[in-house]
C-alpha positions as CSV (number, residue, x, y, z in Angstrom):
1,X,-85.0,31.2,87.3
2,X,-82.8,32.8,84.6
3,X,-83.5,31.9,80.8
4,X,-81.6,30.5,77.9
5,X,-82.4,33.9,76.8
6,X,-80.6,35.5,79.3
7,X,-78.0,38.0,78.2
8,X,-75.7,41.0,79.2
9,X,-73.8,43.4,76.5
10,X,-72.5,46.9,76.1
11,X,-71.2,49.1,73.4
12,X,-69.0,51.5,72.9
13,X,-68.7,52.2,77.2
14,X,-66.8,54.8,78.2
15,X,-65.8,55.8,81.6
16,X,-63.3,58.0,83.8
17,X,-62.8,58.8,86.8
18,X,-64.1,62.6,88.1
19,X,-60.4,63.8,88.4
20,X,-60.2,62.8,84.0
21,X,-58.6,59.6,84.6
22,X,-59.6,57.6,81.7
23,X,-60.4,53.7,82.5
24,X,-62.0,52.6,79.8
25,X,-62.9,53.8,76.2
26,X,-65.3,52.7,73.6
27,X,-65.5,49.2,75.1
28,X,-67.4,46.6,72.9
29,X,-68.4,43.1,75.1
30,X,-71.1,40.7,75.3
31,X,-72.1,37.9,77.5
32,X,-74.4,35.1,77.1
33,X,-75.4,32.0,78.7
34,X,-72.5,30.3,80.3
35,X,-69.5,31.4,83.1
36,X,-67.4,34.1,81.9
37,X,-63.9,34.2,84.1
38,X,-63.1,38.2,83.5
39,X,-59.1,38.6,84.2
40,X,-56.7,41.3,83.5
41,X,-53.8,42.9,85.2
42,X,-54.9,45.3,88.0
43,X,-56.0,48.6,87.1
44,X,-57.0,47.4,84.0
45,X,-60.8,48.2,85.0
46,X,-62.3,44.7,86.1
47,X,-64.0,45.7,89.2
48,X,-65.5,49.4,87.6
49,X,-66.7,47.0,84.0
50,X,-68.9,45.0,86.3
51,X,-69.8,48.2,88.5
52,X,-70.6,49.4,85.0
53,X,-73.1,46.6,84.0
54,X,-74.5,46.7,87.6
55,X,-75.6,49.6,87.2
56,X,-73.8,50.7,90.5
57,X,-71.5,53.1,88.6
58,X,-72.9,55.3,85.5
59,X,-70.8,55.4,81.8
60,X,-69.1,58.5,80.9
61,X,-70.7,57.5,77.6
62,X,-71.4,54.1,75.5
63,X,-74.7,52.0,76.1
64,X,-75.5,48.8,78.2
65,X,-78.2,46.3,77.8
66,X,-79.4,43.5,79.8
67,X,-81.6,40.7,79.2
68,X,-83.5,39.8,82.9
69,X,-82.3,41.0,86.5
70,X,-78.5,41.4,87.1
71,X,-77.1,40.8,90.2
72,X,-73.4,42.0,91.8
73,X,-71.7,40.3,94.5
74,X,-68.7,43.2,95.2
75,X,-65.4,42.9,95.8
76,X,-65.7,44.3,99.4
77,X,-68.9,43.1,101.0
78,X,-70.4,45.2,103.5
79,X,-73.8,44.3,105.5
80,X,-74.6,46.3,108.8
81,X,-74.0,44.5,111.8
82,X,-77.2,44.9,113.5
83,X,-79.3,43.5,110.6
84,X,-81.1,40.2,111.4
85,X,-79.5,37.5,109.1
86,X,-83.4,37.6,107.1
87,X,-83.3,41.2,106.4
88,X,-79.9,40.2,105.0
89,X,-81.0,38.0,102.8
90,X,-84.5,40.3,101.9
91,X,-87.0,37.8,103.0
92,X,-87.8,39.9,106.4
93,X,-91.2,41.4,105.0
94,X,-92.3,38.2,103.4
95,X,-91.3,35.8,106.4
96,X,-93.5,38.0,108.9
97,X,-96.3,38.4,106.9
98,X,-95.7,34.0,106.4
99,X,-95.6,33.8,110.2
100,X,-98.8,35.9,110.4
101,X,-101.1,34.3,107.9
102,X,-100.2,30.8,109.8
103,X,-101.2,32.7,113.4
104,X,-104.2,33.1,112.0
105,X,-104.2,36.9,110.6
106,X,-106.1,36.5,107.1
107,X,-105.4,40.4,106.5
108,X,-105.0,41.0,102.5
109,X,-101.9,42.9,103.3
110,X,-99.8,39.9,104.2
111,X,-100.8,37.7,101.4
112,X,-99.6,41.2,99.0
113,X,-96.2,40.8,100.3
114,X,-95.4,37.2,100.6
115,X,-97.2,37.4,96.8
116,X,-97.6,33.5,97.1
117,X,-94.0,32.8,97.8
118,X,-95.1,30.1,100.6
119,X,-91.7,28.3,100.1
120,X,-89.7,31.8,101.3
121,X,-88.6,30.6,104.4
122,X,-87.8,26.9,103.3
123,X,-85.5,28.0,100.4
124,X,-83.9,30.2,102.9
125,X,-83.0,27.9,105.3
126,X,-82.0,25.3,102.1
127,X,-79.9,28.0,100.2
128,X,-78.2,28.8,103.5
129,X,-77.3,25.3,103.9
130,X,-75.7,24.5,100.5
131,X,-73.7,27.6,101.4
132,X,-72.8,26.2,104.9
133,X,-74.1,28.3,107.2
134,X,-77.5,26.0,108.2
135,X,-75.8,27.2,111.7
136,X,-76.2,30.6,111.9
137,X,-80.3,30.3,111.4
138,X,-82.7,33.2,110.0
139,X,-83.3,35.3,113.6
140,X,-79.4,36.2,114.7
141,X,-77.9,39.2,113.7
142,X,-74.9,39.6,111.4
143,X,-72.6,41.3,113.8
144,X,-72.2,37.5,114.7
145,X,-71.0,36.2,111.5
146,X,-67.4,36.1,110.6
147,X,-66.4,37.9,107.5
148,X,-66.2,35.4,105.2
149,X,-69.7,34.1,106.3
150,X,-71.0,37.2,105.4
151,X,-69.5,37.6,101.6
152,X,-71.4,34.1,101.6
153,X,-74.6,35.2,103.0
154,X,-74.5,38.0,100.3
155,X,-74.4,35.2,98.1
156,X,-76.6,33.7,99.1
157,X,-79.2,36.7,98.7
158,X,-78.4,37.0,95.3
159,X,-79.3,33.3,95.0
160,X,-82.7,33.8,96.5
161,X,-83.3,36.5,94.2
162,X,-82.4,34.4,91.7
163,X,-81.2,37.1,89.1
164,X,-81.2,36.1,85.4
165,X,-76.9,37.4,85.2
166,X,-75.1,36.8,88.1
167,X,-71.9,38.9,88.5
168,X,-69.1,38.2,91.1
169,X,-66.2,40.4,92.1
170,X,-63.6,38.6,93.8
171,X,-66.1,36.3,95.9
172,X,-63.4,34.1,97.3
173,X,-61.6,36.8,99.4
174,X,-61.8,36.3,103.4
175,X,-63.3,32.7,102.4
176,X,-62.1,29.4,104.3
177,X,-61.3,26.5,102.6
178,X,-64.8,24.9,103.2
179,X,-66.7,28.4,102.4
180,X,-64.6,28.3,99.4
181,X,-65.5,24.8,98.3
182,X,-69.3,26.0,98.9
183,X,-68.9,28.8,96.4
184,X,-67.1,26.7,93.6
185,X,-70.3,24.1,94.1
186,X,-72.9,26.9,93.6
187,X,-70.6,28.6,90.5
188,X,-70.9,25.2,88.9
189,X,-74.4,24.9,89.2
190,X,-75.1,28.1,87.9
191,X,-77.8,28.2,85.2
192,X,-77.7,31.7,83.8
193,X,-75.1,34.1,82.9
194,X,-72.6,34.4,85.0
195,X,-69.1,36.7,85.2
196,X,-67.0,36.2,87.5
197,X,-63.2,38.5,88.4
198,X,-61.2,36.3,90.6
199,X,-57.5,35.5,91.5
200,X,-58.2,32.0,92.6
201,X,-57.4,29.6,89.9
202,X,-59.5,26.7,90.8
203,X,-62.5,29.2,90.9
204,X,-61.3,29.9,87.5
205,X,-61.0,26.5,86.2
206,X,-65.0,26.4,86.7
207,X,-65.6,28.8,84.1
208,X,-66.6,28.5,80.3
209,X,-64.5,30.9,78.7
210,X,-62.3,33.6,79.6
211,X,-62.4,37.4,78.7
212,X,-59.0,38.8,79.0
213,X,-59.3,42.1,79.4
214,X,-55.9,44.2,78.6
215,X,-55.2,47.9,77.3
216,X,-59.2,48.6,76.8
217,X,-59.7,46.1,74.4
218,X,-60.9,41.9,75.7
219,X,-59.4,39.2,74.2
220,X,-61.6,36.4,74.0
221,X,-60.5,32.1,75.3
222,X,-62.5,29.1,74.9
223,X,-61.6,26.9,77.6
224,X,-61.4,27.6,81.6
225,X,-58.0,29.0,82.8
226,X,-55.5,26.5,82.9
227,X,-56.9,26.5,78.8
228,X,-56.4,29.8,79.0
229,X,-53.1,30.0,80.0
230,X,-51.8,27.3,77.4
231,X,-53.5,29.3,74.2
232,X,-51.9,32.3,76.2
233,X,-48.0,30.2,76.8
234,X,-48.6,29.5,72.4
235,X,-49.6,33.2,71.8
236,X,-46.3,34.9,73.5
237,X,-44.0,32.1,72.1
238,X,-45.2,33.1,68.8
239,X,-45.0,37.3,69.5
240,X,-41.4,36.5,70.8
241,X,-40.4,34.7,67.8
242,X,-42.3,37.9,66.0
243,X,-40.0,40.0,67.8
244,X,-36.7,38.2,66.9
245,X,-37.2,38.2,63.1
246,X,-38.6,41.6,63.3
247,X,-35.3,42.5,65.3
248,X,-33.1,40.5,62.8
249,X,-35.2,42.9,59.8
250,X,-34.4,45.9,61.4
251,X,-30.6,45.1,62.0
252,X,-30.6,43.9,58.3
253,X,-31.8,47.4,57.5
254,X,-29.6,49.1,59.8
255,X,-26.5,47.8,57.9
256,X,-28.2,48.1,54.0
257,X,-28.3,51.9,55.1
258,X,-25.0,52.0,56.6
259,X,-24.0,50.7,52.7
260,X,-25.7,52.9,50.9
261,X,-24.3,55.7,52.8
262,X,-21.1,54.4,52.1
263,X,-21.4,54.0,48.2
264,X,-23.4,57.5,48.3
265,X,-19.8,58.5,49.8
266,X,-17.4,56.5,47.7
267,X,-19.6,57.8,44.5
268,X,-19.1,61.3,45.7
269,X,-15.1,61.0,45.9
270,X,-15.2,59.4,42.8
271,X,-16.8,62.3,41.2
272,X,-14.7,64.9,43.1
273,X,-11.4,63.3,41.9
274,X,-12.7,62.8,38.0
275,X,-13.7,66.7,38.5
276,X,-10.2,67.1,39.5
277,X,-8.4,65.5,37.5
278,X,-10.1,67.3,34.5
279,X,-10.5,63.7,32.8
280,X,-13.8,64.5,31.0
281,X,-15.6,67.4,29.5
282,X,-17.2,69.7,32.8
283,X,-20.8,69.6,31.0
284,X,-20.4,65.7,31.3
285,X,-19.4,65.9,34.3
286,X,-21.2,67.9,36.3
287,X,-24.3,65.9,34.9
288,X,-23.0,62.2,35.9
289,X,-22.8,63.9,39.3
290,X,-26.0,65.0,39.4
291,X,-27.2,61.9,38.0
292,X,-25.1,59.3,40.9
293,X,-26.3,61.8,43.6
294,X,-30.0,61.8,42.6
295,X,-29.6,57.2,42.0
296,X,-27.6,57.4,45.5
297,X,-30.5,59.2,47.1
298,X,-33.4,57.6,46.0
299,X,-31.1,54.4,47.0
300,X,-30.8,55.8,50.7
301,X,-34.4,57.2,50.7
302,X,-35.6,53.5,50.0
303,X,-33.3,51.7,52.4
304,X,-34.7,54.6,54.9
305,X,-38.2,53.9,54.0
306,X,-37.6,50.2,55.0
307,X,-35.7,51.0,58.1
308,X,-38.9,53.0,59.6
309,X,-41.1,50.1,58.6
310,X,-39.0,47.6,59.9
311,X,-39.0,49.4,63.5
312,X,-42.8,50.0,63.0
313,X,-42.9,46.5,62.7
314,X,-41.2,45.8,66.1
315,X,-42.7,48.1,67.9
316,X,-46.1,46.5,67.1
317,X,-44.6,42.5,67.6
318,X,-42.9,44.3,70.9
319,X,-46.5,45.4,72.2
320,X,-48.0,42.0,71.9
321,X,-45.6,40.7,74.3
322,X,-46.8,40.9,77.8
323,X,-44.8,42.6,80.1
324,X,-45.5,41.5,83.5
325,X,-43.3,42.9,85.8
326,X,-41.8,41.5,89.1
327,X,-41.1,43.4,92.3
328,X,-37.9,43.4,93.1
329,X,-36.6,43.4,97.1
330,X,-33.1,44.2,98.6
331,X,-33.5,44.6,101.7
332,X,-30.6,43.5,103.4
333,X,-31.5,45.2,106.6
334,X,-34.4,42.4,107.2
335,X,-32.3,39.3,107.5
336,X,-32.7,37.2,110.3
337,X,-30.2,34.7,111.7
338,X,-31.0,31.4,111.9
339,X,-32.0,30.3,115.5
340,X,-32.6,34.0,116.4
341,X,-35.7,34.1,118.8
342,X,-38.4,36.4,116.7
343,X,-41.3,36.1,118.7
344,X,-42.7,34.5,122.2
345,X,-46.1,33.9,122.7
346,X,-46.8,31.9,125.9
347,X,-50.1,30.8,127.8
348,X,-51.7,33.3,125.3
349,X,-55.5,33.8,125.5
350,X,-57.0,36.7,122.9
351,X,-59.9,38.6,122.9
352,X,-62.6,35.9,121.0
353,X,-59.6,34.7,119.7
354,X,-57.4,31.3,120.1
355,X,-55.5,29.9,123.1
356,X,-51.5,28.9,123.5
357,X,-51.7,26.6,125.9
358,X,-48.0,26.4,126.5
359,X,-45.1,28.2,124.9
360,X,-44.8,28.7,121.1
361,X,-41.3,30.2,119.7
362,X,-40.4,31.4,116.4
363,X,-36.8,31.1,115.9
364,X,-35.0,32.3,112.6
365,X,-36.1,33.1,109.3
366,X,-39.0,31.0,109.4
367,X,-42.0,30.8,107.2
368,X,-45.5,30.3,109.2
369,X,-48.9,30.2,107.4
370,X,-51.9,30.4,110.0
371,X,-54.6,28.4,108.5
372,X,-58.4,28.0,110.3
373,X,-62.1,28.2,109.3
374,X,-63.2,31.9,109.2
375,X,-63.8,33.2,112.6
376,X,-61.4,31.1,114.2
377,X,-59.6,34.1,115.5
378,X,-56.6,34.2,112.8
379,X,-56.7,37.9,112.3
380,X,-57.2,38.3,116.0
381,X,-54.2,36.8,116.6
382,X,-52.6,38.7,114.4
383,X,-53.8,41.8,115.7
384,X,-52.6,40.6,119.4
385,X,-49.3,39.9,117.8
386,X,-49.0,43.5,116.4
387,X,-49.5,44.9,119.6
388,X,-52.8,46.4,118.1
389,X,-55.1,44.4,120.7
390,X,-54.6,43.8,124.5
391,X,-53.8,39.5,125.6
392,X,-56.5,38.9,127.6
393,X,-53.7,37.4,129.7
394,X,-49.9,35.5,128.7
395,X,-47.6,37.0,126.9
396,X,-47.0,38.0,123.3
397,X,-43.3,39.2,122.5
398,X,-41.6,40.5,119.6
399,X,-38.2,40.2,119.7
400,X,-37.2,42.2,116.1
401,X,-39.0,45.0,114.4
402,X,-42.7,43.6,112.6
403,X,-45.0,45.3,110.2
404,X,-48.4,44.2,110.0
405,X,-50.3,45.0,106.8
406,X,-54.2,44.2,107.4
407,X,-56.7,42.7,105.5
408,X,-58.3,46.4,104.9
409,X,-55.2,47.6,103.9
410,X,-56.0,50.8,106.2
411,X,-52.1,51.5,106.7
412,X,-52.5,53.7,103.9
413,X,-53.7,57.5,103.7
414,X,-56.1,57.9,100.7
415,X,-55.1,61.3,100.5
416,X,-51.7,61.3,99.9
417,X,-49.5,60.1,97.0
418,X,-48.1,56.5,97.1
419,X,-44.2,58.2,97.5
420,X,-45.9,60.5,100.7
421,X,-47.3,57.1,102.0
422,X,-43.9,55.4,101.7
423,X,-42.3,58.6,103.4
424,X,-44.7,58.7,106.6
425,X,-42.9,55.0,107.3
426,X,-39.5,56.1,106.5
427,X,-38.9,60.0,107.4
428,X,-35.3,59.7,107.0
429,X,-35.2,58.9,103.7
430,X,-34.3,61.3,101.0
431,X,-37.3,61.2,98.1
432,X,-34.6,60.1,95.5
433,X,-34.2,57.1,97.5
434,X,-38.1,57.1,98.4
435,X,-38.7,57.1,94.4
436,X,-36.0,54.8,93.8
437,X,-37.1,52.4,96.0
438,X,-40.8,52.3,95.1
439,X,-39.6,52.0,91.5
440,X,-39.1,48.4,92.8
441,X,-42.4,48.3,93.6
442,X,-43.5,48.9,89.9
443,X,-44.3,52.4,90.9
444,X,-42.6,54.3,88.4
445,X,-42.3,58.2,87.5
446,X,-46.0,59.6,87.9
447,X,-47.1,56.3,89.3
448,X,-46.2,57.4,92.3
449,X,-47.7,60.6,92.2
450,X,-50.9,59.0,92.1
451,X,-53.2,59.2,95.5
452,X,-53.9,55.9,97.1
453,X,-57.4,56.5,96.9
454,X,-57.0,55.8,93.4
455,X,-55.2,52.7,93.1
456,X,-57.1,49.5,92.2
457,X,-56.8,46.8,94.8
458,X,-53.4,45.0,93.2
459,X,-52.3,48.5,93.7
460,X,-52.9,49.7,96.9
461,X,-51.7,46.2,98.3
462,X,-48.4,46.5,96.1
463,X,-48.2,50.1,97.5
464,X,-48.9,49.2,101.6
465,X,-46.3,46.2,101.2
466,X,-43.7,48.8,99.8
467,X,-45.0,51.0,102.9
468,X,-44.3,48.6,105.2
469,X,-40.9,46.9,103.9
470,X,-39.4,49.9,103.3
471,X,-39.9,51.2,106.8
472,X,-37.3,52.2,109.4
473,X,-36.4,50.3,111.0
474,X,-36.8,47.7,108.7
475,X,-39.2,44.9,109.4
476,X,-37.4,41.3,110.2
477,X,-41.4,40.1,111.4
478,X,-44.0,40.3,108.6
479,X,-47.7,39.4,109.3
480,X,-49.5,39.0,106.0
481,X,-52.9,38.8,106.9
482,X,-55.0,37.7,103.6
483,X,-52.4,38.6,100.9
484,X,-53.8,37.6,98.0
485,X,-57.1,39.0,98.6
486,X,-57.9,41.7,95.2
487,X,-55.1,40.3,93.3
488,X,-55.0,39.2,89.6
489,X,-52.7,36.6,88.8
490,X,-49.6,38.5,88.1
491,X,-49.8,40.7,91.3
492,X,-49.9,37.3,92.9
493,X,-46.5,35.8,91.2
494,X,-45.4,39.8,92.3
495,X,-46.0,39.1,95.6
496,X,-44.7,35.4,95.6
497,X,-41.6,37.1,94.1
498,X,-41.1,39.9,96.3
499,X,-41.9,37.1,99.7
500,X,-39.0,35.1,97.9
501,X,-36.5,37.6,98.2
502,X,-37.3,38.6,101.5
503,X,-35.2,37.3,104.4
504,X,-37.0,37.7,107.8
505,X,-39.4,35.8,109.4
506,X,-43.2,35.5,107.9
507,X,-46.3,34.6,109.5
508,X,-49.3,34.7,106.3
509,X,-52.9,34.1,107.5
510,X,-54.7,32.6,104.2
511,X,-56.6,30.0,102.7
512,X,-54.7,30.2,99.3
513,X,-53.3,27.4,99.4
514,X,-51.4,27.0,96.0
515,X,-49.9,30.4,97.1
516,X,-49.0,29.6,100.4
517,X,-47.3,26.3,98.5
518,X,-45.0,28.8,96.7
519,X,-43.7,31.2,99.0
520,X,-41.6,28.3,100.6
521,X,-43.8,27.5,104.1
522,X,-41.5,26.1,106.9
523,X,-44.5,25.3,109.2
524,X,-48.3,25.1,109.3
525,X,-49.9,26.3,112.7
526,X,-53.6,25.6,112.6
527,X,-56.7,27.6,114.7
528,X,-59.4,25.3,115.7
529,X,-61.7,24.8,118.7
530,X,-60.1,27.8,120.2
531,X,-56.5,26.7,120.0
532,X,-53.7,27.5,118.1
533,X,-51.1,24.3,117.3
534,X,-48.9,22.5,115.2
535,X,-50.3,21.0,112.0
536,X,-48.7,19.4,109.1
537,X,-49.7,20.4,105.5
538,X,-51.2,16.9,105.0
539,X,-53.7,17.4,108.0
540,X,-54.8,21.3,106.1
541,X,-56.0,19.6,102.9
């Protein structure tokens, strides 16, 4: 069991990205005993700092020290079907050679490998409970797990390991509401160190403290995240004040110049027409000139002076303002009329998906979220929906144009740019209007030069939801399946944003609920016991 002692730094870590891309440089941070909630805009290097510590990627430079075993749950969990769920878990070797000492086989081999671990099996079965999958046993495979039971039966791996720093990347993605609830219980619990990158805020509001981690550099937060967000709501008030009296100084010495250029002047005509006018000797003169251009100078050199360090000064309150951008959508082309009929499905039945027993319309500009435990058959009726998978028999219609943007995000082509990605969904538009449109999308100048093999998860979602609702034609049908999956908290208020301003029909897939809350839900169908039907948002929870 991990230690008081328990601990996880590094110093000076530097890393990039084969191609030069610099993501992080000369990075100082240390974790103790405790939850950590690690948060920062996308891109900002979350996902590669705890790769880093893992040991799963290797610094460009910079050291890293741990204190025990460190284990990493990543942000996209991936188990091979056809393991049993014990080899999973990486009790297979000691569970056989249990099962064989009890038949009777006294060989010294056996008692090597289970190395007096007796209880193996037992803590399985009870660390597979707490997680809530007692159901799925130790002997099936994990081809017949849903996806979220199998981010869980990761966990619960690591947990059986029982790793001195735990580290978890996104954990909650493609988790129901009940998986989720099993995760925040074992996060409390949690007796070591523990780091955690999330976008779910109750997950968040578990934690300790929270390292915010912004331009290379990590801010440090007592408190979980709502605490984080207040110190955060007291630290931009203050940098915006900053800003005004720093724009205030620099106005002030805008206009001092603009004076002493003007008395630099008025001296100067005063000498010409005294010159003129012969009034005094030329010696004396001449040398009063000299002497009101040289006071005039050094009077604009100073009021210059101040006028740099005055816009020095902004520019530094300026920077500690966050900027967090919001996509903007004007798409016109996607409204629907209310009462339109959008979509049909009737006596549906899906492949290991849910029924329709009788006839389900969508009419309008309606807003559906499709809420079930995982495995229910959500995406697969999504899929069905798309036109991507066969009914097994009734009918599924669309009656506008619909996009569907997957969990996987697999609409995009890693090898090409983000602006060629956009441009395979619309090949009528010029790349001005391409560019200009994905500028929308926060993709800006080189930003959309960059390949979409690069992008961090924020990204490549905000990049495949410009794909797709810039198509032609455009899409009046969305299916969202999982949205908020890989998404800090400001790509999800982009998204909320962007879903605001859109005005065709929606059907989102997701356990989010706060999220779901925001982006204005008309009507909750539910999957469960192989049906799909009305719900109301009381009966979701």
């Amino acid at each position: 069991m991990s230690s008081p002692a328990s601990s996880l730094s590094a110093t000076s870590l530097t890393f990039a990205w084969p191609d030069g891309t610099p993501v992080l440089e000369g990075l100082d941070i240390s974790f103790g005993p405790g939850r950590t909630g690690l948060v920062g805009a996308n891109g900002s290097g979350k996902s590669t700092l705890l790769k880093l510590l893992s040991g799963t990627l290797v610094p460009t430079d910079g050291t890293i020290r741990v204190s025990g075993e460190i284990g990493l749950l990543p942000q996209n969990v991936t188990l091979d079907t056809a393991l049993r769920v014990d080899e999973a878990l990486g009790i297979a070797a000691k569970r056989a050679a249990l099962h064989a000492i009890e038949a009777g086989d006294a060989s010294e081999e056996h008692f090597e490998t289970l190395d007096e671990d007796w209880d193996v099996e037992e803590r399985a079965l009870v660390t597979l409970g707490e997680l809530g999958l007692g159901h799925i046993g130790l002997d099936r495979t994990v081809g017949e797990v849903s996806g979220g039971e199998s981010v869980l039966l990761r966990l619960a791996a690591l947990l059986l390991r029982r790793p001195d720093v735990l580290l978890l990347d996104e954990p909650t993605n493609n988790l129901d509401l009940y998986a989720r609830r099993r995760l925040y219980a074992a996060v409390a619990s949690w007796p070591g160190v523990l780091v955690v990158v999330s976008h779910d805020r109750e997950l968040l509001d578990l934690v300790d403290q929270i390292a915010d981690l912004r331009a290379g550099e990590v801010a440090w937060y007592g408190g979980n995240y709502s605490a984080y967000e207040e110190a955060l709501a007291v630290e931009q008030e203050a940098a915006e004040r900053t800003v005004r009296a720093a724009e205030a100084d620099v106005r002030k010495q805008r206009r001092e110049l603009t004076d002493a250029h003007m008395k630099l002047a008025r001296r100067k005509r005063y000498g010409q027409k005294m010159y003129d006018s012969k009034r005094e000797p030329k010696i004396v003169m001449g040398a009063r000139k000299r002497a009101a251009q040289e006071s005039a100078g050094k009077h604009r050199i100073m009021h210059e002076e101040r006028l740099a360090e005055a816009r020095e000064r902004l520019d530094e309150a300026v920077e500690a303002v966050r900027d967090d951008d919001e996509i903007r959508v004007d798409l016109p082309y996607t409204a629907v009329p209310p009462g339109r009929q959008v979509l049909t499905l009737e006596k549906l039945e899906t492949v290991h998906g849910p029924r329709v027993a009788g006839l389900l319309d969508l009419r309008g500009p309606e807003r559906i979220a499709l809420v079930g435990r995982n495995g229910a058959g959500k995406t697969t009726l999504l899929r069905t929906i798309a036109g991507e998978l066969p009914p097994v028999a009734g009918l599924a219609e669309a009656h506008v144009p619909l996009r569907f943007l997957p969990q996987r995000l697999d609409v995009l082509d890693d090898g090409a740019t983000v602006a060629e990605n956009v441009a395979r969904f619309a090949p009528g538009a010029t790349p001005n209007r391409v560019r200009a449109r994905l500028a929308r999308f926060l993709f800006r100048g080189k930003r959309a030069d960059q390949p979409a093999g690069t992008l961090s998860g924020g990204e490549r979602f905000r990049a495949a939801l410009a794909a797709l609702l810039l198509a032609e034609p455009a899409p009046q049908l969305l299916l969202l399946d999982e949205p908020t999956n890989n998404l800090d908290m400001a790509s999800v208020r982009q998204l909320t944003s962007a879903l605001e301003s859109y005005e065709g029909a929606l059907i989102v897939a997701g356990h989010d609920l706060p999220f779901l809350d925001s982006i204005g839900i008309t009507r909750w169908l539910l999957v469960a016991d192989g049906e799909l039907r009305d719900a109301t948002r009381e009966e979701i929870g």
